[in-house]
Every structure is written in structure tokens, then in C-alpha cells.
matplotlib code that plots the C-alpha trace (Angstrom):
import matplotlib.pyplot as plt

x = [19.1, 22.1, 22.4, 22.5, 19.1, 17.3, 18.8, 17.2, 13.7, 14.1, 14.6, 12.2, 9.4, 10.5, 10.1, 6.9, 5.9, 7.0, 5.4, 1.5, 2.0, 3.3, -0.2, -2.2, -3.1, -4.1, -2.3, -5.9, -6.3, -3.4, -4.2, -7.0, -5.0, -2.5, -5.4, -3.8, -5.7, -5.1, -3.6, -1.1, 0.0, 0.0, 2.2, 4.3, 5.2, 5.3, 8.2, 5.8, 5.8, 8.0, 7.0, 7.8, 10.0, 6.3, 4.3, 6.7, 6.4, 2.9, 2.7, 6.0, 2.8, 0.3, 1.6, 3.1, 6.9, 10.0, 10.9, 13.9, 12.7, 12.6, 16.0, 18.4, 20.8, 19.0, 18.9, 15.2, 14.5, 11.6, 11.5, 10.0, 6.5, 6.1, 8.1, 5.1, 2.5, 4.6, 4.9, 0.5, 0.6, 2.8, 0.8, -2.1, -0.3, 0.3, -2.8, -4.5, -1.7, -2.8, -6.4, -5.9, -3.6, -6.6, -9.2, -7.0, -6.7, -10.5, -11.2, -8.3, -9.9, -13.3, -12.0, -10.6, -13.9, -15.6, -12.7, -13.5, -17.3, -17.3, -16.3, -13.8, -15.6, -12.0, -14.7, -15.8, -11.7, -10.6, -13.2, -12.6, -8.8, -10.2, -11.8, -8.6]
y = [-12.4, -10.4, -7.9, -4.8, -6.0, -6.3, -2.8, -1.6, -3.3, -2.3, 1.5, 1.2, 0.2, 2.7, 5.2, 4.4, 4.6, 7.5, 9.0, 7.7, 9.5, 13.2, 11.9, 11.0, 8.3, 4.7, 1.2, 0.8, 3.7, 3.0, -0.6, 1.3, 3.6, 1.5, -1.4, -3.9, -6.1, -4.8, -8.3, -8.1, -4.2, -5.4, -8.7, -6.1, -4.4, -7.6, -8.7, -12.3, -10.2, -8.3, -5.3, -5.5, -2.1, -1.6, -1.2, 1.3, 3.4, 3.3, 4.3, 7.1, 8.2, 8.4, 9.5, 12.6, 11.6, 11.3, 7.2, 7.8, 9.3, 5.3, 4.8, 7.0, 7.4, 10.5, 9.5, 9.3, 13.6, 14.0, 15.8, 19.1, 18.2, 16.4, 19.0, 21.6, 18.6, 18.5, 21.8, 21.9, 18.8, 20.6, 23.8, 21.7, 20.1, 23.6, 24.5, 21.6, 22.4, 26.1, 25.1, 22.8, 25.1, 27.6, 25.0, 24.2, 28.3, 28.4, 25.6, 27.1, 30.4, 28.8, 26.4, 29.9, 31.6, 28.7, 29.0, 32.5, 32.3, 29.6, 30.7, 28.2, 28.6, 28.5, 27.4, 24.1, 23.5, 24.0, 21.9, 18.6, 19.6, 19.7, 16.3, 14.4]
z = [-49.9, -49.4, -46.0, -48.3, -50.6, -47.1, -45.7, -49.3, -48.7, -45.1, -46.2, -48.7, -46.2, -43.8, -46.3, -47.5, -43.6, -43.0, -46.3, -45.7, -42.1, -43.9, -46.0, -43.4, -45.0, -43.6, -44.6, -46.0, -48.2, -49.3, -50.4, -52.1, -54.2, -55.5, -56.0, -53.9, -51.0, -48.0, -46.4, -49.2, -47.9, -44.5, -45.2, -47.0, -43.3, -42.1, -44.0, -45.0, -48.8, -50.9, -53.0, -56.2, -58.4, -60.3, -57.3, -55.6, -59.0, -58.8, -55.1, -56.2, -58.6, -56.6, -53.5, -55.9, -55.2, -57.3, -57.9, -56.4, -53.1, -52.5, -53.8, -53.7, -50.4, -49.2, -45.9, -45.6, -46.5, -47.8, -50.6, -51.3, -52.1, -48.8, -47.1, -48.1, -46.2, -43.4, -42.7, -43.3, -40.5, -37.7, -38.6, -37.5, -34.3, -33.3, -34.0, -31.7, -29.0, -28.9, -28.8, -26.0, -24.3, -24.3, -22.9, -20.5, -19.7, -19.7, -17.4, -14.9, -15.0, -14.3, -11.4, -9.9, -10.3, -8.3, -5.7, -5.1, -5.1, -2.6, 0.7, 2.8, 6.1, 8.9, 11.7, 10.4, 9.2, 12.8, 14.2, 11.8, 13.1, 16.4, 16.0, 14.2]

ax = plt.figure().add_subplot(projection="3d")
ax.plot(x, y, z, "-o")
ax.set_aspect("equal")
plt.show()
């Protein structure tokens, strides 16, 4: 096999990666979809199989994306209907982020509360000073 066939299968993997992530979908599910075992979708990534031009139609079909989003020297964009899903996913990050950002506010709030409810009794500091 020539360099530039395995910088082709190489880009074509790396596309098909990156587009089950934007799908959120698993190795497996994909296996599923396109009716393939999933050993033979693993060995794919593995580089021990080769896809074939039929099966990266059929995933092109059912993962709603142009053939050529495989093909073509785009540089890896994705195109316009996955742009749309990952715009949805970092909605969702942000979403998580800002709901973690606000536990986080909660639980610092709380901690604060107990700080101030709980008196630090001086006396008992200076005397453990005392004793070190």
C-alpha cells in the first residue's frame, strides 16, 4: 500500500471517530447500525481490517452525512448537519459546567454557613499553642 492510500484510510478513520463522538454514539452502536460485528468495527480502528467504499456509504447514510465528508480534502470540517449536533453537544457541556459551577456555589455557601455557626473558641487555640 502506497503512503497516500494509508493517509486516506488514516483520514477516513479519523473522520469516522470524530463523527460517532459529534453522535454520541458508541463503536458498538455503531456496529449495530451499519450491521457489522462489532470485532470487525473494532479491528477497523485497529488497523488489523480495512473498510471497504460500501460500508463507508452506508455509515455516510446512516450517520446523515454527504459521501464525500469521508473523501474530499476538507480538512476534517464537519459539515453542516453535524455542525447543528455539535453546537446541541457544547450546549450541553455548558450546560453541565454551569450546573456544576452552581453545586459547587451551593456547597461553598453552605461550608460558610457552618463556619459561621460554629464558633472558633481563641482559648482552647492558645492553649494547644501553649502545649506545642
Amino acid at each position: 500500500m502506497k503512503k497516500s492510500e494509508n493517509l486516506n484510510i488514516s483520514t477516513i478513520y479519523l473522520r469516522i471517530k470524530n463523527l460517532i463522538k459529534v453522535k454520541k454514539i458508541t463503536y458498538n452502536e455503531l456496529a449495530d447500525l451499519i450491521g457489522f460485528s462489532r470485532p470487525t468495527v473494532a479491528n477497523w480502528f485497529k488497523g488489523t481490517s480495512k473498510i471497504d467504499v460500501d460500508t463507508i456509504v452506508t455509515i455516510a447514510d446512516k450517520l446523515n452525512v454527504p459521501v464525500n465528508f469521508f473523501f474530499d480534502n476538507n480538512e476534517g470540517n464537519i459539515p453542516e448537519v453535524i455542525s447543528s449536533d455539535k453546537e446541541q453537544l457544547l450546549k450541553e457541556l455548558i450546560q453541565e459546567k454551569n450546573a456544576r459551577i452552581a453545586l459547587l456555589e451551593e456547597k461553598i455557601k453552605l461550608l460558610e454557613l457552618i463556619g459561621k455557626k460554629t464558633p472558633v473558641h481563641t482559648e482552647n487555640a492558645e492553649c494547644a499553642d501553649a502545649a506545642g
